[in-house]
N, CA, C and O atoms as a Maestro MAE file, in Angstrom:
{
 s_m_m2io_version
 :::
 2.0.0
}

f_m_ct {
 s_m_title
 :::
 protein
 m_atom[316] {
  # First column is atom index #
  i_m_mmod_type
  r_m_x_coord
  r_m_y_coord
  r_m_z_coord
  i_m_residue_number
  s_m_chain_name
  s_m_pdb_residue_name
  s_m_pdb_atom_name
  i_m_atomic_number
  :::
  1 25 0.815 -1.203 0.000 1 A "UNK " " N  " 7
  2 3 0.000 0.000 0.000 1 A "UNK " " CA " 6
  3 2 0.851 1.256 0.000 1 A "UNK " " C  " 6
  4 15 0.592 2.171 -0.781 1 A "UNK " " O  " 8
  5 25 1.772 1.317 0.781 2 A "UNK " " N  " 7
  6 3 2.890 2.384 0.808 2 A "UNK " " CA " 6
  7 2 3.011 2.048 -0.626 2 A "UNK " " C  " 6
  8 15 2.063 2.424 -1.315 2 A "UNK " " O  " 8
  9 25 4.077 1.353 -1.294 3 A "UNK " " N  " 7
  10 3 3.844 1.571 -2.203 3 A "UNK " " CA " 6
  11 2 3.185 2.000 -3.530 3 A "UNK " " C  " 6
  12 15 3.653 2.097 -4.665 3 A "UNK " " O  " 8
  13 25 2.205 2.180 -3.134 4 A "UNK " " N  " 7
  14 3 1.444 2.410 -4.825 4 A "UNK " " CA " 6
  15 2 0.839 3.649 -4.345 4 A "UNK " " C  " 6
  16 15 0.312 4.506 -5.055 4 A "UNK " " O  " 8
  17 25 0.941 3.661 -3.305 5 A "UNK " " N  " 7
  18 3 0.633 5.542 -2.589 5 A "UNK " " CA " 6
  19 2 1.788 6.539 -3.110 5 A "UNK " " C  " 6
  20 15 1.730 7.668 -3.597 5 A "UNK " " O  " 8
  21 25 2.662 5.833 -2.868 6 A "UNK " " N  " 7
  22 3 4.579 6.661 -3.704 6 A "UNK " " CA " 6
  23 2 4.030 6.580 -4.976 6 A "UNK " " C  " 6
  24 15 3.899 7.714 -5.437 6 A "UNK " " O  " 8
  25 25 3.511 5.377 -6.028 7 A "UNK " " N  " 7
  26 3 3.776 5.678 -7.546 7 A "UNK " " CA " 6
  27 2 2.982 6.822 -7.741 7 A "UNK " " C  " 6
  28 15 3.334 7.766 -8.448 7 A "UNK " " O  " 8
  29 25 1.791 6.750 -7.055 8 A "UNK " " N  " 7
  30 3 0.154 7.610 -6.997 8 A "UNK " " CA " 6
  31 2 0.803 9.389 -7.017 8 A "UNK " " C  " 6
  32 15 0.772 10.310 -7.834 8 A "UNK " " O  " 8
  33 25 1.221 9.239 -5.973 9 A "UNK " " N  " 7
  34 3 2.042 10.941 -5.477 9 A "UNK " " CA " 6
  35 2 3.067 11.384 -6.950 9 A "UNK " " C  " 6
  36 15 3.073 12.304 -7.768 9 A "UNK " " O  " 8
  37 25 3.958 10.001 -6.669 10 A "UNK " " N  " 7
  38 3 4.447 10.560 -8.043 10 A "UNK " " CA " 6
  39 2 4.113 10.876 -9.347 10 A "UNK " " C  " 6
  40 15 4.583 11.753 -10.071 10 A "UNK " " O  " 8
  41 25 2.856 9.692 -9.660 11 A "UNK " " N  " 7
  42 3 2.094 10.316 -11.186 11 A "UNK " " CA " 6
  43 2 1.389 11.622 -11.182 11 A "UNK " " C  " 6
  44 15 1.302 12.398 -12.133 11 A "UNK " " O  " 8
  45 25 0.820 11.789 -9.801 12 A "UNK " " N  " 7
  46 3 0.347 13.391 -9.963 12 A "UNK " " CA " 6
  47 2 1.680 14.284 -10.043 12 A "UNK " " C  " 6
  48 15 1.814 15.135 -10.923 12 A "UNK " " O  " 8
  49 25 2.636 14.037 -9.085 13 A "UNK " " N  " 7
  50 3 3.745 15.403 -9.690 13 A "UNK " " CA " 6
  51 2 3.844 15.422 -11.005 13 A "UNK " " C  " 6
  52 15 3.527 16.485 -11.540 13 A "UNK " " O  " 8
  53 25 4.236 14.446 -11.767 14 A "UNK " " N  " 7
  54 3 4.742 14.682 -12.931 14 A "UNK " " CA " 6
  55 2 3.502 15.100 -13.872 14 A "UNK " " C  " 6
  56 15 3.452 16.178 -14.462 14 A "UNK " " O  " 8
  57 25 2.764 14.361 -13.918 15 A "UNK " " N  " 7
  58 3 1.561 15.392 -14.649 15 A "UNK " " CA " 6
  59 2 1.523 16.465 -14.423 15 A "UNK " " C  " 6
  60 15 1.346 17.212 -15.385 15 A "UNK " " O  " 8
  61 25 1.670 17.073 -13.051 16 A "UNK " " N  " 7
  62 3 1.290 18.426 -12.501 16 A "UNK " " CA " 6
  63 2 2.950 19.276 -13.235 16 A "UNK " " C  " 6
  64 15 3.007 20.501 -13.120 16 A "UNK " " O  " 8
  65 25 3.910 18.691 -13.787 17 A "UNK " " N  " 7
  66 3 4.767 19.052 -14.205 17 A "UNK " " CA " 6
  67 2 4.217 19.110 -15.769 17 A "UNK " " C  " 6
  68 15 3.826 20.087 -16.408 17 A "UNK " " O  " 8
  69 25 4.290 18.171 -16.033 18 A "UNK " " N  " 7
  70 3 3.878 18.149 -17.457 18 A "UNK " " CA " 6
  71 2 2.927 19.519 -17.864 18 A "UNK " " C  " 6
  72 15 3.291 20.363 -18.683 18 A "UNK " " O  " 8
  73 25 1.347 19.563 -16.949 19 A "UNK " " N  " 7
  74 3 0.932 20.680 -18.069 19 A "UNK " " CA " 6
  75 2 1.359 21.811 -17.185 19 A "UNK " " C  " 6
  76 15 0.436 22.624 -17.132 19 A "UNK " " O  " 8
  77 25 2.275 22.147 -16.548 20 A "UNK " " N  " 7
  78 3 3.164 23.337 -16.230 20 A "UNK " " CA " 6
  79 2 4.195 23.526 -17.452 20 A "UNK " " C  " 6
  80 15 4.493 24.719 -17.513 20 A "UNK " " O  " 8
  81 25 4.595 23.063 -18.064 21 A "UNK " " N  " 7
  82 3 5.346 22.876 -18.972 21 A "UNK " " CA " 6
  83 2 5.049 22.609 -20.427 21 A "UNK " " C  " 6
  84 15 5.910 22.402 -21.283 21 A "UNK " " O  " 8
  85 25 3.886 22.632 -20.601 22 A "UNK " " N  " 7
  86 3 3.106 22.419 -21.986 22 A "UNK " " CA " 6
  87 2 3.704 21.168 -22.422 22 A "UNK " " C  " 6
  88 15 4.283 21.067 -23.504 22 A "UNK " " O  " 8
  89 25 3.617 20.534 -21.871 23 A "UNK " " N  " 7
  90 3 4.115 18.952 -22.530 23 A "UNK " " CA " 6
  91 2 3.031 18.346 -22.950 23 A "UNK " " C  " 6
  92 15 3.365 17.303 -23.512 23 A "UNK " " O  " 8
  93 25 1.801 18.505 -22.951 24 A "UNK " " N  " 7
  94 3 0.237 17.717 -23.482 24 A "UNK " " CA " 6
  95 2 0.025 18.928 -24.432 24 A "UNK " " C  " 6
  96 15 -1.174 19.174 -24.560 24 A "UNK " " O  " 8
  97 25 0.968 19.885 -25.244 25 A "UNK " " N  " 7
  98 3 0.300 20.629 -26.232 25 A "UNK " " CA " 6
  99 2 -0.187 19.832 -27.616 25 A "UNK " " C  " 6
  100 15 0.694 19.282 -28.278 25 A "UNK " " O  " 8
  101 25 -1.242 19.776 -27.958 26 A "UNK " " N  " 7
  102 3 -1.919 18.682 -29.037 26 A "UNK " " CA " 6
  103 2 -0.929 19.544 -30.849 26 A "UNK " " C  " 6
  104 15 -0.662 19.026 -31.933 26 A "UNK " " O  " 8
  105 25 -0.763 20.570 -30.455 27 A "UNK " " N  " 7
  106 3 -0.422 21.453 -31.721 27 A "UNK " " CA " 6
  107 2 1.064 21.190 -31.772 27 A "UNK " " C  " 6
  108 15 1.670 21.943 -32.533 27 A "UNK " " O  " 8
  109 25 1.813 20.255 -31.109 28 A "UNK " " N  " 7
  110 3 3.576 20.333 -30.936 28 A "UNK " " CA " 6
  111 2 3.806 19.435 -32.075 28 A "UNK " " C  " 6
  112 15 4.976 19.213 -32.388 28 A "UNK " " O  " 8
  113 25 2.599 18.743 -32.915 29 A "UNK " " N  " 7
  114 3 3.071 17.942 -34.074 29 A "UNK " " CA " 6
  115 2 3.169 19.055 -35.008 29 A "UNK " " C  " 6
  116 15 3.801 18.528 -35.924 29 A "UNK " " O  " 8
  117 25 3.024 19.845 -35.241 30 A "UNK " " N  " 7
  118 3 3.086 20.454 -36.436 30 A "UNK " " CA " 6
  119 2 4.857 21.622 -35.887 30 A "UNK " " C  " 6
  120 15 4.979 22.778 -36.292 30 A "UNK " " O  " 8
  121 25 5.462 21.236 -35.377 31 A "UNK " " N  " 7
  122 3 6.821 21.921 -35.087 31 A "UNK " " CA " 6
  123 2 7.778 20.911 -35.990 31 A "UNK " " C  " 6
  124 15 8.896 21.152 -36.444 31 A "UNK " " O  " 8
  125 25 7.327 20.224 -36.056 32 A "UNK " " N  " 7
  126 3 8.493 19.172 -37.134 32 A "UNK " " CA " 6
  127 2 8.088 19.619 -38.445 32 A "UNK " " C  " 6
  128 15 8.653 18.832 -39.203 32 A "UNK " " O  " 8
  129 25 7.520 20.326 -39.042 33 A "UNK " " N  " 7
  130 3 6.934 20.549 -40.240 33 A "UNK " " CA " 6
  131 2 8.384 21.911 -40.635 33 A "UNK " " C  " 6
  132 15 8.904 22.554 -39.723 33 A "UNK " " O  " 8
  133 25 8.619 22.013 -41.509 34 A "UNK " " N  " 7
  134 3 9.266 23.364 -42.289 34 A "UNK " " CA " 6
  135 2 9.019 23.641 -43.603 34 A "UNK " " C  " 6
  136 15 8.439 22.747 -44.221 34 A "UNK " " O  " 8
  137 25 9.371 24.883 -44.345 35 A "UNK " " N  " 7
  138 3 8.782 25.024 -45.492 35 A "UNK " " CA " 6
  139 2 8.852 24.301 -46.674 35 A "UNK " " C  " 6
  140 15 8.157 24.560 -47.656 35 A "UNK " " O  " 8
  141 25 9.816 23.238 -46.605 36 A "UNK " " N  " 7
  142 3 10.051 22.002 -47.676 36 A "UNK " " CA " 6
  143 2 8.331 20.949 -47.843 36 A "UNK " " C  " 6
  144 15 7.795 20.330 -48.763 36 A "UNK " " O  " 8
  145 25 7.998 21.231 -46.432 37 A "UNK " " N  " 7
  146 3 6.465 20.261 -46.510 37 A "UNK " " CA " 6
  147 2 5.707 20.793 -46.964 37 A "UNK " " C  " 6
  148 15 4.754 20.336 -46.333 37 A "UNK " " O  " 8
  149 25 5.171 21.682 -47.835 38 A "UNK " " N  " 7
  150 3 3.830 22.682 -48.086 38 A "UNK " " CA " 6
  151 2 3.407 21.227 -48.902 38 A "UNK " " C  " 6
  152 15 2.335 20.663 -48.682 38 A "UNK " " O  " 8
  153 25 4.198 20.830 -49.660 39 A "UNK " " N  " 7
  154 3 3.121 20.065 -50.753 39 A "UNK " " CA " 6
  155 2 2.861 18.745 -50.153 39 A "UNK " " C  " 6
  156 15 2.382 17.807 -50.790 39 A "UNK " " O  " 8
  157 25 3.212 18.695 -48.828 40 A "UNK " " N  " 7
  158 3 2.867 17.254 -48.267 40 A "UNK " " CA " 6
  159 2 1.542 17.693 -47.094 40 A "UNK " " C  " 6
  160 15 1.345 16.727 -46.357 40 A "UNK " " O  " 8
  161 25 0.663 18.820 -46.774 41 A "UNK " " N  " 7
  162 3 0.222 19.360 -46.266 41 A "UNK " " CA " 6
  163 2 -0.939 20.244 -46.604 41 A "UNK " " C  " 6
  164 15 -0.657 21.347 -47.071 41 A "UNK " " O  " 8
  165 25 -2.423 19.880 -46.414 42 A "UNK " " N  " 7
  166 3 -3.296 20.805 -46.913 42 A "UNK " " CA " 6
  167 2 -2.748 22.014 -46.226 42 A "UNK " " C  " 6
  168 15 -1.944 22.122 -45.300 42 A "UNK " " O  " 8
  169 25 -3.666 23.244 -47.218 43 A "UNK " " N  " 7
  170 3 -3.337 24.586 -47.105 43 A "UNK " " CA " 6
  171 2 -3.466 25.303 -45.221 43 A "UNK " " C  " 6
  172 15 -2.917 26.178 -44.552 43 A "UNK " " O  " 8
  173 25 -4.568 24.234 -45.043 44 A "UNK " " N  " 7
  174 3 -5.299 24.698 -43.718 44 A "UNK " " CA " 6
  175 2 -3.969 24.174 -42.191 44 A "UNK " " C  " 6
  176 15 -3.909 24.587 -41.033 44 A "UNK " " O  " 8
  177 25 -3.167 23.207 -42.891 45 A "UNK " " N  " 7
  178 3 -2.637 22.435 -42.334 45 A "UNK " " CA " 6
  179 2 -0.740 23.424 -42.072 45 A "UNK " " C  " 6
  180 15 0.059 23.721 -41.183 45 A "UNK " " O  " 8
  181 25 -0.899 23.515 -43.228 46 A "UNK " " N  " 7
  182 3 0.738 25.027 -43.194 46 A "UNK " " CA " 6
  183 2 0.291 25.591 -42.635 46 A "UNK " " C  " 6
  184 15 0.417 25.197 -41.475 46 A "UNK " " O  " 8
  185 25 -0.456 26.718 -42.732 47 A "UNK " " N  " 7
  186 3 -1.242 27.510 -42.161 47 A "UNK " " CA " 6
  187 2 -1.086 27.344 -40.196 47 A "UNK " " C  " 6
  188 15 -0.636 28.088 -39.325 47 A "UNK " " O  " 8
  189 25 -1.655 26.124 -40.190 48 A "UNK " " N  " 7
  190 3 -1.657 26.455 -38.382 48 A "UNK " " CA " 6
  191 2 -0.046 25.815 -38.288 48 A "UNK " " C  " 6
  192 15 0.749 26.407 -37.557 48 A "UNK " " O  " 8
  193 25 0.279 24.932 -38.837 49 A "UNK " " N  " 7
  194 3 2.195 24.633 -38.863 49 A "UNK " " CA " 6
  195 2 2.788 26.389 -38.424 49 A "UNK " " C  " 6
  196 15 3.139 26.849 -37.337 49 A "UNK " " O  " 8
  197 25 2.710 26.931 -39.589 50 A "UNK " " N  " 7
  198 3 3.540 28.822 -39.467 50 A "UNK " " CA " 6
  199 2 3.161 28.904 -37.980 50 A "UNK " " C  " 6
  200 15 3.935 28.671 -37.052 50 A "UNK " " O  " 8
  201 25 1.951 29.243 -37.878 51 A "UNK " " N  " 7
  202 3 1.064 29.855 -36.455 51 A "UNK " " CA " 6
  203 2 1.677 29.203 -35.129 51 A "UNK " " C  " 6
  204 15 2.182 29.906 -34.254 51 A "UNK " " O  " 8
  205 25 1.592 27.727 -35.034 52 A "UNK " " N  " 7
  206 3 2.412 26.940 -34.037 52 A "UNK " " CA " 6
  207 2 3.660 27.451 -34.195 52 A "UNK " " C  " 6
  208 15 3.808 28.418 -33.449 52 A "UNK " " O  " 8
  209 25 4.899 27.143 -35.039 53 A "UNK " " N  " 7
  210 3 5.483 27.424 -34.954 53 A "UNK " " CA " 6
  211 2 6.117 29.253 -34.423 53 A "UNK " " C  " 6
  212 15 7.100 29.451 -33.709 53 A "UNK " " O  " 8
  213 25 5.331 30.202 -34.950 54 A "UNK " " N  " 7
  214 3 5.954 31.259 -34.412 54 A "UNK " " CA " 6
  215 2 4.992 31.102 -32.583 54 A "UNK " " C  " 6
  216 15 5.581 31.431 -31.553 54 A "UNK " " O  " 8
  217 25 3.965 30.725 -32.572 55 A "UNK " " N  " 7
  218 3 4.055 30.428 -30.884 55 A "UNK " " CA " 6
  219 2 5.176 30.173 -30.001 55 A "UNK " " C  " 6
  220 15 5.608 30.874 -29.087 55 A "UNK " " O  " 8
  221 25 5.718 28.635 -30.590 56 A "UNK " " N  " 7
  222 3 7.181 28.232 -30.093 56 A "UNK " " CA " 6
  223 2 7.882 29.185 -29.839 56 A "UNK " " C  " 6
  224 15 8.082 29.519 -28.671 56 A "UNK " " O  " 8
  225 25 8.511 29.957 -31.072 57 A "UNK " " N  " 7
  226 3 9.293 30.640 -31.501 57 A "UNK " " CA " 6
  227 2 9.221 31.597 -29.637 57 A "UNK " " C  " 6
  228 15 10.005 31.649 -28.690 57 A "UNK " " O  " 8
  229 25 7.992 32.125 -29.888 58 A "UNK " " N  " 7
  230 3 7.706 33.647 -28.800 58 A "UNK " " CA " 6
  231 2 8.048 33.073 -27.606 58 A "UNK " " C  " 6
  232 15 8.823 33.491 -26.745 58 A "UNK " " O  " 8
  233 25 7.085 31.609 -27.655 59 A "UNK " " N  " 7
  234 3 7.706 30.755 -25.964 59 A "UNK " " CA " 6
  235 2 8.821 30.642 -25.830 59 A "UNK " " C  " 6
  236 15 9.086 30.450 -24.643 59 A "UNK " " O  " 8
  237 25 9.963 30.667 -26.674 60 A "UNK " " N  " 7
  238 3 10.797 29.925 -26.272 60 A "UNK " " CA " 6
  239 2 12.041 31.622 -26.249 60 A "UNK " " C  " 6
  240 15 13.084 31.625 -25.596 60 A "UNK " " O  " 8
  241 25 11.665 32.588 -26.917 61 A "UNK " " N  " 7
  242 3 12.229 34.025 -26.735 61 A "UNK " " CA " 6
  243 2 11.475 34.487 -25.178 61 A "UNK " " C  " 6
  244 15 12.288 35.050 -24.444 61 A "UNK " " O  " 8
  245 25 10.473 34.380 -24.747 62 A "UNK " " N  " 7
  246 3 9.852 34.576 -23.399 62 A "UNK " " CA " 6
  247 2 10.905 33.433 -22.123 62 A "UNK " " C  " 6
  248 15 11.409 33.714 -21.036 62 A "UNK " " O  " 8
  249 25 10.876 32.281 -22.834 63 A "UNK " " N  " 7
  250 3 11.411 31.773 -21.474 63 A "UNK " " CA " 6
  251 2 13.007 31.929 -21.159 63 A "UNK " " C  " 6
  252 15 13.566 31.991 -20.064 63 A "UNK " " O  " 8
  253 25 13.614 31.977 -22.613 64 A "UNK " " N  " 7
  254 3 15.019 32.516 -22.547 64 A "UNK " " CA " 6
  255 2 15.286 33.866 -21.702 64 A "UNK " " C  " 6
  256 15 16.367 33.979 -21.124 64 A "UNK " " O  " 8
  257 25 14.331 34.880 -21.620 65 A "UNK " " N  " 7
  258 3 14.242 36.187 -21.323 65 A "UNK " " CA " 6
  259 2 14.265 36.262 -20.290 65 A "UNK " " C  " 6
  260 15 14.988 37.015 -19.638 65 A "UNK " " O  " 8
  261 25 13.087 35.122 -19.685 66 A "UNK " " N  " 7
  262 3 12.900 35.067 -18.176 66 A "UNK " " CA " 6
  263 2 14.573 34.246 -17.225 66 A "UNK " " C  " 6
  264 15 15.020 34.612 -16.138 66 A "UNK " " O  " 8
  265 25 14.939 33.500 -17.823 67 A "UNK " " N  " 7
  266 3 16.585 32.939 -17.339 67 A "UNK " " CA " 6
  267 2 17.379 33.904 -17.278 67 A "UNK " " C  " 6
  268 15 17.877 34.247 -16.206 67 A "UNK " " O  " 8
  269 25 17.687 34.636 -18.661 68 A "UNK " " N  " 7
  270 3 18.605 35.897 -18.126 68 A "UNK " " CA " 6
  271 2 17.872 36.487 -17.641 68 A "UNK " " C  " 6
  272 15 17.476 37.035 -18.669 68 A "UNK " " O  " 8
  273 25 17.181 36.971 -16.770 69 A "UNK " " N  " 7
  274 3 16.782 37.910 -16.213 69 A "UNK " " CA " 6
  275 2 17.124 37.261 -14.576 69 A "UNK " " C  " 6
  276 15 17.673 37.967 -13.730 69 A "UNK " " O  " 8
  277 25 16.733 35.912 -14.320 70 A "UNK " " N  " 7
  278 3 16.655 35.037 -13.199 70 A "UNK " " CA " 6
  279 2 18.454 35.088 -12.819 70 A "UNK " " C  " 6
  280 15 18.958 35.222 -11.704 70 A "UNK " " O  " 8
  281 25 19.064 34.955 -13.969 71 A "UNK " " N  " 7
  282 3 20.679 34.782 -13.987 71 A "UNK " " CA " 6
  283 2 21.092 35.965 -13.504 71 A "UNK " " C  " 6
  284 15 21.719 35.911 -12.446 71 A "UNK " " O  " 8
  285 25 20.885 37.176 -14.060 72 A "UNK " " N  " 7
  286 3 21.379 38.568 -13.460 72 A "UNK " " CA " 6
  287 2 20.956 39.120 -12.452 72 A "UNK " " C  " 6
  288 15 21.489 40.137 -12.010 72 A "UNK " " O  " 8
  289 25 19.567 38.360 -11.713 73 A "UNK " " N  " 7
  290 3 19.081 38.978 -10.604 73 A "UNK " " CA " 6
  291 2 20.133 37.915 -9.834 73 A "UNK " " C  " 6
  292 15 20.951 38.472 -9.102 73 A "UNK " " O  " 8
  293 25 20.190 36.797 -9.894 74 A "UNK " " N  " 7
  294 3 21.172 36.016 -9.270 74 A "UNK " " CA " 6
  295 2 22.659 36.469 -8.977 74 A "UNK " " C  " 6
  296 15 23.155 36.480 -7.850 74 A "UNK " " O  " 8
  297 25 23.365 36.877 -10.250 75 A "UNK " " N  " 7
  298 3 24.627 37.593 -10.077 75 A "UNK " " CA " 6
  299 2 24.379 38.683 -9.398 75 A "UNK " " C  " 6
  300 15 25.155 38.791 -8.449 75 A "UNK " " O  " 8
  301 25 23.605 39.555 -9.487 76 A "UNK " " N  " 7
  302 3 23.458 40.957 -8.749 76 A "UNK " " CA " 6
  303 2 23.501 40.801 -7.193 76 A "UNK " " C  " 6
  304 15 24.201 41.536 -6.497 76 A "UNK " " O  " 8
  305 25 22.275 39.248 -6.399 77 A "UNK " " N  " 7
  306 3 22.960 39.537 -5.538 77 A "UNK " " CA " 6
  307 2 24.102 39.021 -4.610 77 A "UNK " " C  " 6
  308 15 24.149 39.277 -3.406 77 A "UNK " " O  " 8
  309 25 25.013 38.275 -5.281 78 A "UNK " " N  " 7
  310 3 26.290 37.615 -5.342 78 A "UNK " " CA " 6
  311 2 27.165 38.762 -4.893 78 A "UNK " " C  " 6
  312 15 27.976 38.763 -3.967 78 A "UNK " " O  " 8
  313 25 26.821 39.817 -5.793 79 A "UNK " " N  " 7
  314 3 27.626 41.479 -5.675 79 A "UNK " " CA " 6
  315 2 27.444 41.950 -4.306 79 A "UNK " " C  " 6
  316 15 27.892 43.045 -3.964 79 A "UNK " " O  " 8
  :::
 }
 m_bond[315] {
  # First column is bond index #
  i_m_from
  i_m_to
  i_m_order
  :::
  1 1 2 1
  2 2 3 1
  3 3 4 2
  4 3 5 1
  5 5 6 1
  6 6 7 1
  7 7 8 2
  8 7 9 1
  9 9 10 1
  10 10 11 1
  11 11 12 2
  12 11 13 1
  13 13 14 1
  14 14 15 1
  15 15 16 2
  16 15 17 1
  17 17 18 1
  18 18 19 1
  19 19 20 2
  20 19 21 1
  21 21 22 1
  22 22 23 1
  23 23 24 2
  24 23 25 1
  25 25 26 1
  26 26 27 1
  27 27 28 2
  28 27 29 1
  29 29 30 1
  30 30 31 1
  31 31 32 2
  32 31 33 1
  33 33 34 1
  34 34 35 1
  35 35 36 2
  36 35 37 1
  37 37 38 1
  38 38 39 1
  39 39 40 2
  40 39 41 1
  41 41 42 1
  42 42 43 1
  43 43 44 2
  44 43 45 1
  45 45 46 1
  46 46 47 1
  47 47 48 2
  48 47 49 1
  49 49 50 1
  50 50 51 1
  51 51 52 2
  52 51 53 1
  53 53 54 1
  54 54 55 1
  55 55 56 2
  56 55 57 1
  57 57 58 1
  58 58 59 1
  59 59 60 2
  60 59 61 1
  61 61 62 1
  62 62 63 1
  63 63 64 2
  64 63 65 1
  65 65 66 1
  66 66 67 1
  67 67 68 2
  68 67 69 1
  69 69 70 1
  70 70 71 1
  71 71 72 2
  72 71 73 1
  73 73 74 1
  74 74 75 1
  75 75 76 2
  76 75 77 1
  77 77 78 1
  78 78 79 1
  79 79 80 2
  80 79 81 1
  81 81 82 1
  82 82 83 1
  83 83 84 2
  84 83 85 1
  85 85 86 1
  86 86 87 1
  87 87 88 2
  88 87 89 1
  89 89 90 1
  90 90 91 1
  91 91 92 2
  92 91 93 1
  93 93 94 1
  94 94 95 1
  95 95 96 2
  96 95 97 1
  97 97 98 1
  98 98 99 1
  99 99 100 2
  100 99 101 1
  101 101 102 1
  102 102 103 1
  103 103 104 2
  104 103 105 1
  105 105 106 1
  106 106 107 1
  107 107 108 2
  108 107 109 1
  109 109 110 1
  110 110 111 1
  111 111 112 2
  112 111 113 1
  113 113 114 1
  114 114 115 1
  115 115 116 2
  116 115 117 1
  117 117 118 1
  118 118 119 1
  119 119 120 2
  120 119 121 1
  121 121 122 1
  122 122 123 1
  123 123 124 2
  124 123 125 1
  125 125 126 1
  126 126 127 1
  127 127 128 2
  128 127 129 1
  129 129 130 1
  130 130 131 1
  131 131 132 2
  132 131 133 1
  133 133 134 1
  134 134 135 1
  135 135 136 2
  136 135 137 1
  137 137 138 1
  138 138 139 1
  139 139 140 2
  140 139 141 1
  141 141 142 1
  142 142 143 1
  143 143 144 2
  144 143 145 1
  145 145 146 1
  146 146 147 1
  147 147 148 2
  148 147 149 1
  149 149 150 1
  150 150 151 1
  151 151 152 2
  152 151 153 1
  153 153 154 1
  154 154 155 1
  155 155 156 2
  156 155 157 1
  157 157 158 1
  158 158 159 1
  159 159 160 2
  160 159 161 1
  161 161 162 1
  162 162 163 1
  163 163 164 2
  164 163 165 1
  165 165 166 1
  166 166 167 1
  167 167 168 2
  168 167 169 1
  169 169 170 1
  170 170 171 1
  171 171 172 2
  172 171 173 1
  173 173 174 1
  174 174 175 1
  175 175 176 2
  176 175 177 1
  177 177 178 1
  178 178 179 1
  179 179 180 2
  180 179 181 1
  181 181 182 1
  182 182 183 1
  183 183 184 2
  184 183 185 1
  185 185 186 1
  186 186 187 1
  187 187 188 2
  188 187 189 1
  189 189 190 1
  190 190 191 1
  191 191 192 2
  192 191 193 1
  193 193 194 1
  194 194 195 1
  195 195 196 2
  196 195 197 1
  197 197 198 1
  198 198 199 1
  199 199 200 2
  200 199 201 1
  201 201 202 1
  202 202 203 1
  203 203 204 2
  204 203 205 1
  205 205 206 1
  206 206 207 1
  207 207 208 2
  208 207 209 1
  209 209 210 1
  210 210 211 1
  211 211 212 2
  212 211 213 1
  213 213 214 1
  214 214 215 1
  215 215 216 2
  216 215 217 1
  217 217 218 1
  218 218 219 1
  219 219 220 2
  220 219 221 1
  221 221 222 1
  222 222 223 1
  223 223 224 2
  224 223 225 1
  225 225 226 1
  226 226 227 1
  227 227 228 2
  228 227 229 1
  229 229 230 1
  230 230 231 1
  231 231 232 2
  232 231 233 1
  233 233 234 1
  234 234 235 1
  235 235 236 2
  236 235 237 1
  237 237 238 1
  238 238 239 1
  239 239 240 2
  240 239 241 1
  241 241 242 1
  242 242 243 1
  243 243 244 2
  244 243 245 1
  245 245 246 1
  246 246 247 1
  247 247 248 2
  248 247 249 1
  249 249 250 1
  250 250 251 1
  251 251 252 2
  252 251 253 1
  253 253 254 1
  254 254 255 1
  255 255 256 2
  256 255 257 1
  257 257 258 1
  258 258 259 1
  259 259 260 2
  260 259 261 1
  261 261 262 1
  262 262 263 1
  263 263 264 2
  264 263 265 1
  265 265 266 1
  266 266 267 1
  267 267 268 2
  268 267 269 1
  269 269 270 1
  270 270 271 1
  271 271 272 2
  272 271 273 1
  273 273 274 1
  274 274 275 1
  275 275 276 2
  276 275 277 1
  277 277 278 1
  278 278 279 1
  279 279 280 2
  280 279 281 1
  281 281 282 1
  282 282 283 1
  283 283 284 2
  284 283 285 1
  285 285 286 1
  286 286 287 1
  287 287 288 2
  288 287 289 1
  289 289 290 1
  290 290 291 1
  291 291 292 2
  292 291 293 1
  293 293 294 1
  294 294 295 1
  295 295 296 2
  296 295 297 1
  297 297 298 1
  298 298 299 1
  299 299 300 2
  300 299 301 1
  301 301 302 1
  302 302 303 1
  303 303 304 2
  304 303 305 1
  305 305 306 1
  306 306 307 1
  307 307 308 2
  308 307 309 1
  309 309 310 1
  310 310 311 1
  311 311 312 2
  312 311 313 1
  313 313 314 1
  314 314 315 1
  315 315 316 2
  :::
 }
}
């Protein structure tokens, strides 16, 4: 019983990690796509590919932003 109370605790953290982290985003298939696929891809289908992709793009310029920022408040108070 201890046991499967530990796996229990642990499947909720990690889920509770997971959609903290957008790891269940249904739209992360279309990030493997680049502009070589248009003709393997209805129109409707590029279309949200671009859109996902510049999402990524912003998430991933937002979370970089937020590290240096976390990094220099860190060095600052080292000083």
């Amino acid at each position: 019983m201890v046991a499967a109370a530990g796996i229990l605790i642990g499947a909720a953290f990690l889920l509770r990690w997971g959609f903290k982290n957008n790891q269940f985003d249904e739209d992360i298939k279309y990030v493997v796509f680049d502009d070589d696929d248009v003709d393997k891809m209805s129109d409707e289908d590029f279309k949200k590919s671009k859109e996902v992709q510049q999402k990524q793009e912003n998430l991933r310029e937002e979370v970089l932003r937020k590290r240096a920022e976390q990094k220099q408040a860190k060095n600052n108070e080292k000083r």
